[in-house]
C-alpha positions in Angstrom: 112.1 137.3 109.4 113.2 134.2 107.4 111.0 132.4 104.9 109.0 129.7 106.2 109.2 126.1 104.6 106.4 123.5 105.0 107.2 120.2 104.3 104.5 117.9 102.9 103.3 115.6 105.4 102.7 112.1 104.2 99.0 111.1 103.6 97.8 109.1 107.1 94.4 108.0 104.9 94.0 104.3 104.4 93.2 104.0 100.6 89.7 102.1 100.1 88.5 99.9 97.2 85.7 102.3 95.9 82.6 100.9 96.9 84.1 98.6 100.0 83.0 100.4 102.8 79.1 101.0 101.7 78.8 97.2 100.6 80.6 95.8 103.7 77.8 98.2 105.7 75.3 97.1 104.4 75.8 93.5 104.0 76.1 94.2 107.8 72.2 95.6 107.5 73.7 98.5 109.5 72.6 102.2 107.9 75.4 104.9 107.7 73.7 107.0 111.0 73.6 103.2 113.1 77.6 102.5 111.6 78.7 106.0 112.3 77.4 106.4 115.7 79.0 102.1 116.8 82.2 103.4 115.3 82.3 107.2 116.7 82.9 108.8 113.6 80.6 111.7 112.5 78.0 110.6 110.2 79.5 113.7 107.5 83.1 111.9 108.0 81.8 108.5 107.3 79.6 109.6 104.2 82.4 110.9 102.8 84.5 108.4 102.9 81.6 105.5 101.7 81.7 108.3 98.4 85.5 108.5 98.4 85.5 112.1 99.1 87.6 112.0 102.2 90.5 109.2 103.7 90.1 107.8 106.8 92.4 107.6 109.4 94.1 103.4 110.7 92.5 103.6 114.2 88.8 105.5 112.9 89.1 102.2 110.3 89.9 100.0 112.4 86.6 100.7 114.7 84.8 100.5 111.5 85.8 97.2 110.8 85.4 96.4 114.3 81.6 97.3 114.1 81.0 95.4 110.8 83.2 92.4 112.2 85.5 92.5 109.0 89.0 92.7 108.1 90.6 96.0 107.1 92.0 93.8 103.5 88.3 93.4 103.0 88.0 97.4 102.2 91.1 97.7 100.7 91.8 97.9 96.5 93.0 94.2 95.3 96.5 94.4 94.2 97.3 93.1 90.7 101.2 91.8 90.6 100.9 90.7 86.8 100.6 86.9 85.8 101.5 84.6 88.0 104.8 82.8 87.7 105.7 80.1 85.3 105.5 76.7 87.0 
């Protein structure tokens, strides 16, 4: 028998500002078990990724947001491109 390769698959997590998700929740006065069940994600899933333990997937995110009636930029990390240009 031949040796097996295994490629790496390319992460399918949307990176979150650290934080994002838990403040965006409850600025939404929704707990984790009320967000969780709206967004039909299991509450272990969704606790993990409020601690940054775990990624979460474009569509689960984007029934998050849904639920807290955000935008998916609001949970992600700010970009810094430097200083802005000269005038």
């Amino acid at each position: 028998m031949g040796a097996m390769t295994t490629r790496a698959r390319p992460s399918r997590h949307v990176a979150l500002a650290p934080g994002a998700l838990r403040r965006a929740r409850e600025d939404a006065g929704l707990s984790i078990t009320a967000l969780a069940r709206q967004a039909r994600l299991s509450f272990g899933h969704l606790a993990a990724v409020e601690r940054g333990c775990d990624g979460i997937s474009a569509p689960a995110l984007a029934r998050v947001v849904a639920v807290l009636d955000i935008r998916i930029a609001d949970l992600r990390p700010e970009r810094d491109d430097g200083p802005p240009a000269p005038a």
